[in-house]
N, C-alpha and C positions, 0 to 999 in steps of 0.2 A: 547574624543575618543569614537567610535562607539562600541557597543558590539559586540561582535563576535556568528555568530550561533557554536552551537554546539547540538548534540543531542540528546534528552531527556536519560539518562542511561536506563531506562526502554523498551524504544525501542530498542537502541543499543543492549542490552543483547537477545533480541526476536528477532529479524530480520537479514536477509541477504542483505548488500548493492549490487543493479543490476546495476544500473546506476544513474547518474545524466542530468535531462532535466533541460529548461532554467531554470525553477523556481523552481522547487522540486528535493528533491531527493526522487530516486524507488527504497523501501526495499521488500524485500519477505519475509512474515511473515515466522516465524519455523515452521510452522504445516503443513503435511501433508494430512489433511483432504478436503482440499479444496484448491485453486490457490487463494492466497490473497495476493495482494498487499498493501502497504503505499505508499503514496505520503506526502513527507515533505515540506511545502516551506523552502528555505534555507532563513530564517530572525528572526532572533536576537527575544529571546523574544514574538516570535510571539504565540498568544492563541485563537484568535477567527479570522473568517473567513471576520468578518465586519472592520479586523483591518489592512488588503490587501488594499493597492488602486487600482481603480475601473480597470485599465487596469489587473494589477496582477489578481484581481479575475477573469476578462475575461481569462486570462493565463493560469490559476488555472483548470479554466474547461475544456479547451482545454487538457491539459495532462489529467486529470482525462480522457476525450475522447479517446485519446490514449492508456491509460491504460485499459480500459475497451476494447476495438479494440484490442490489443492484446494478453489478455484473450480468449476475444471470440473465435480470430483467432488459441488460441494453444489450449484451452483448452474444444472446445462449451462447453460451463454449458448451464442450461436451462435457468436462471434468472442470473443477474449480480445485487449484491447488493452493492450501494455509501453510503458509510457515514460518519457524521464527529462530534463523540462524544465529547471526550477529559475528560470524568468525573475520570479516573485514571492517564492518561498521560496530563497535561493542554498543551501540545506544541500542537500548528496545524498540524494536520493531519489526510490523508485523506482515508477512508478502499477503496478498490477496491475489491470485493470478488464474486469467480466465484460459484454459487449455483447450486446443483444438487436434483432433485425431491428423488433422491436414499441418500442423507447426511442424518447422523443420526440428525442432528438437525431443517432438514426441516418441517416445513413451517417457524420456529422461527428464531431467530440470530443466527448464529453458536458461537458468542463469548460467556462465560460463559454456554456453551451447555454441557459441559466436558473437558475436559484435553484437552490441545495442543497434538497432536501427531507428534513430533520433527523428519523432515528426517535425515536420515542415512547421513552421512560427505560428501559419494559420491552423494549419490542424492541430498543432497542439491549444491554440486559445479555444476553438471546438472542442476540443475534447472535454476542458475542464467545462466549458460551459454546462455542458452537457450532462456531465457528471454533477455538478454542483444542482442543476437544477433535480437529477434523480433522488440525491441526497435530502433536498429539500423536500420531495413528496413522500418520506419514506417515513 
């Protein structure tokens, strides 16, 4: 019997579920300092990006496309940063992160820049709205 995904409790506890695309699911990170997305693939086990087959990696990028498109579209940032660490969380996954020349942690990472600043209960169910609904037109 196959393993089942499930995912990582670390992200579970930081994140808000937006939706789910063919292959990923889109969380919105807690922090309000900047529009950050995850993209998860939904597969079992999965840690590194070489461990997708080749169609899934084409897949992979295409949301990752998307998700950046509707960033851009709600959010202009100036810079849109992709990345896909995994040195604390090993499950794949993917930052989507909208950058602004004005963030306190510009030109750097924003991650490890300072404390997460966690939206408020309501903003955070706006935000996903919002996003889900973007997601939906795209």
């Amino acid at each position: 019997m196959a393993a089942a995904f499930s995912l990582h409790p670390r992200l579970a506890a930081d994140t808000a579920h937006v939706t789910r695309l063919a292959l990923c699911h889109v969380l919105l990170m807690n922090d309000a300092r900047v529009p950050w997305l995850l993209l998860v693939p939904e597969r079992p086990a999965l840690q590194e990006l070489h461990g997708l087959p080749a169609p899934e990696r084409a897949l992979l990028m295409e949301e990752i496309t998307v998700a950046s498109q509707v960033l851009e579209r709600l959010y202009r940032p100036d810079k849109l940063n992709v990345g896909a660490l995994g040195n604390l969380v090993p499950q794949l996954h993917v930052h989507v992160i909208g950058r602004y020349r004005s963030d306190a942690a510009w030109p750097g990472p924003i991650w490890g820049s300072g404390p997460a600043i966690p939206y408020e209960p309501d903003a955070l169910a706006a935000e996903v709205e919002r996003l889900r609904t973007a997601f939906a037109e795209e």
